[in-house]
N, C-alpha and C positions, 0 to 999 in steps of 0.2 A: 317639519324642518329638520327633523336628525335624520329622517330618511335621505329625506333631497341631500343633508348633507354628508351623506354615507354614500352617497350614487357620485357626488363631485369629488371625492377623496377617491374612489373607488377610478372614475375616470380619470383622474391625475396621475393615478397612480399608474393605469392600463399606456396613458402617454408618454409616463416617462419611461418604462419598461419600452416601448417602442423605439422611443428616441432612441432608449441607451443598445438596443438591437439593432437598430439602423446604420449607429454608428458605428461597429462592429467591422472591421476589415474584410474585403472580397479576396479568396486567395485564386480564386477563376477557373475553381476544379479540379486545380493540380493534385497528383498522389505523394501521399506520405507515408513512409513506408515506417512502421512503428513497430518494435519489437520489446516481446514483452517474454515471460519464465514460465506463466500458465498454471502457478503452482503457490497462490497464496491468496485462500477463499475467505473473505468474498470479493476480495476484487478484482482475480482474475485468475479463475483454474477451469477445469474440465469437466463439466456434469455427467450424467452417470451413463451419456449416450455419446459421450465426448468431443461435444461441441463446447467453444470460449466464451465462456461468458464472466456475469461481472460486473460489479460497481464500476470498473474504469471502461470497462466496454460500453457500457451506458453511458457514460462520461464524452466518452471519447466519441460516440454515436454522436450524442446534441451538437458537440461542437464542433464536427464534420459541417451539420448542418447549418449552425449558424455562420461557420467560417467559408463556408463552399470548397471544402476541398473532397477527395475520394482517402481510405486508407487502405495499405495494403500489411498485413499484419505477417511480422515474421517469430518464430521463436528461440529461444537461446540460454544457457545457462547464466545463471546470477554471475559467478565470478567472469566471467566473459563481457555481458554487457556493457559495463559502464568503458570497458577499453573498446569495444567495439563502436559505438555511440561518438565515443570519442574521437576513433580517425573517421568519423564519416562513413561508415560501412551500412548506417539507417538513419531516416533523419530525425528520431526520434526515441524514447524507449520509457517502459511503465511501468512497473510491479512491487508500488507500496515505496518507495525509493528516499531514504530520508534525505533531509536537506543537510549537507555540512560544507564548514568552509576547507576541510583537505578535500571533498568530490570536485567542489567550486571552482578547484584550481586545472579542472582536465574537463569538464562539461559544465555547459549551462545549464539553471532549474528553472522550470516555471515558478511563476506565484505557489505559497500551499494551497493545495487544493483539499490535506485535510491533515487534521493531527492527532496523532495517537499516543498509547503508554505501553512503552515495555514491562509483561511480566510473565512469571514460569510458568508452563503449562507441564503438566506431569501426567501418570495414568491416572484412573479414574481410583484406586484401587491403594496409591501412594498413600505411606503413613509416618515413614521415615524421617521425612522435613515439611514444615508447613514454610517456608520463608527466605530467603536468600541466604540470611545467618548459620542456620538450620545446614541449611545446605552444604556452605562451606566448610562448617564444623564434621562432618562427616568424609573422610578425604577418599573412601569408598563411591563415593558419590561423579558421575560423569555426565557432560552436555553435551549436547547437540549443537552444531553452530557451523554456519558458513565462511568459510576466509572472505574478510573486508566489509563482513556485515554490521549495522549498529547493535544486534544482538550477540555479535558475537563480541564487538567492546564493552558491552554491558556485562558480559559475563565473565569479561576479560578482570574490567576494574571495578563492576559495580559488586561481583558475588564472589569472586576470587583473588586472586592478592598482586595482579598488576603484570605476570607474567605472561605473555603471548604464546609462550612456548608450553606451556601446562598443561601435562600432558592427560588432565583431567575433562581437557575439552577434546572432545572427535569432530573433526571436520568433514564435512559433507557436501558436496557437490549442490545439490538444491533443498531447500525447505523443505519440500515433500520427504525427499530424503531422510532428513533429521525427525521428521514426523513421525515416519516408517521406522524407523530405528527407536525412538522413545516408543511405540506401542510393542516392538519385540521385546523388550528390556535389556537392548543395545547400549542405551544410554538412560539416564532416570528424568532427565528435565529438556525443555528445550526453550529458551529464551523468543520472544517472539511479541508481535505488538497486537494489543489489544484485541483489534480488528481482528484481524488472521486468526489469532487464538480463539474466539468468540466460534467463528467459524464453524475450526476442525471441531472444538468441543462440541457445538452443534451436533454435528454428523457423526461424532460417535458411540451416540447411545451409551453414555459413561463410561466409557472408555478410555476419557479423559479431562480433565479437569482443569481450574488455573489456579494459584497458589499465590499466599503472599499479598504484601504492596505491591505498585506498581512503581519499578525500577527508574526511569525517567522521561519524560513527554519525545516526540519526534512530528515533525513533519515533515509531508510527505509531497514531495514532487513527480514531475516530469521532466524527462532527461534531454539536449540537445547538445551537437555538437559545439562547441566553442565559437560564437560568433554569431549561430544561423536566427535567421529572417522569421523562423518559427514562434520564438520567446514571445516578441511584443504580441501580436494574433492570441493566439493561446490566453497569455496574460489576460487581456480584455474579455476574452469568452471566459473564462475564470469568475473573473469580477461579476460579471454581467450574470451568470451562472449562479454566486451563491449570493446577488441581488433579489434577485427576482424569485429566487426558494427551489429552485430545479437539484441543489446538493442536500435539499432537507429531505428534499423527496425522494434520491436515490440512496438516501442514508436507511429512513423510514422501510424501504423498498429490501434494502439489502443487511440490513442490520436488525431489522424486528421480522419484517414479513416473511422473507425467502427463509424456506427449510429444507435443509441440505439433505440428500439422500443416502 
């Protein structure tokens, strides 16, 4: 009897996964041109033969499939995209992207599709500051950070004393960037989420390390112009996506298994 009724839970379950797949919007092939930075592992940078890959390309693969559309993938700097995105220039854009209500007011987000925590990542070798406290108490001390980033408001108000203009932070054009500049001893810290950070440390044979609490949670979207036919689609593949376990399995996939080179 628990068999038989492990085969009927099991078939209910295969049913309604179908249903909720069937129900799913036909987009009828069209391209979506998505643009993405390439430069924040694991979910979306260059392996060591410099092809895209990635938890969002994975992502973004299923629900090509489930939705029926093609994509055609462009790239661009962080501080560009979200203006670009915005007048319509791609119908779409992806790279770890938190959700806030000032982005909300110039693009649409999808549903989250995942949540992280900001926290330092430093060399592997730092002994200076264990902590954000640490940190700021040392006014010798400099960040890493992109303009208009949430690590870079994190660092703004969560580790430093509220000023934008502080001249303790160095701004940098892309993540990698600020990466590259924390392993010179350019800079000593660089704010960044969970994920990402998980990453680089990965890949750099102690080279670097992450430090600290974690600063405060974010999630993490996908980007659309104001208005577009994309959100609802999306949405439901989403839902339908972390139902059915296919976001446990690129988590499992890209956060224990994959080892960065």
């Amino acid at each position: 009897m628990k068999f038989a009724s492990t085969l009927a839970g099991l078939a209910l379950g295969l049913m309604s996964t179908a249903a909720f797949a069937q129900a799913l919007p036909d987009l009828g092939g069209r391209e979506i041109t998505i643009v993405t930075e390439n430069a924040y592992p694991p979910l979306q940078f260059l392996d060591k033969d410099g092809q895209a890959i990635g938890w969002e390309y994975d992502a973004i693969a299923e629900i090509s499939k489930r939705l029926n559309f093609k994509v055609k993938y462009e790239n661009i700097s962080w501080d560009a995209m979200i203006p670009a995105v915005s007048e319509g220039q791609f119908d779409m854009g992806m790279t770890g992207i938190t959700i806030t209500d000032e982005r909300k007011e110039k693009i649409d987000f999808s549903e989250p599709y995942m949540r992280s925590e900001s926290i330092m990542m430093v060399r592997g070798d730092e002994t200076r500051f264990t902590d954000a406290a640490s940190f700021a108490a040392n006014a010798d001390l400099l960040i890493g950070a992109q303009p208009g980033t949430t690590p870079f408001y994190t660092a703004v108000y969560s580790v430093l004393d509220g000023n934008e203009q502080n001249p303790r932070i160095k701004l940098m054009e892309t993540f990698g960037a600020t990466v590259e500049a924390l392993k010179a001893g350019d800079v000593d810290t660089v704010l960044t989420d969970m994920t990402a950070g998980k990453g680089y440390v990965d890949a750099s044979n102690g080279g670097l390390k992450l430090v600290g609490e974690p600063l405060g949670t974010e999630d993490f979207g996908f980007i659309f112009p104001k208005g577009s036919d994309l959100a609802a689609p999306m949405n439901a593949a989403i839902e339908a996506m972390k139902a059915d376990g296919t976001f446990d399995a690129l988590n499992k996939k890209w956060f224990l298994d994959y080892k960065m080179n």
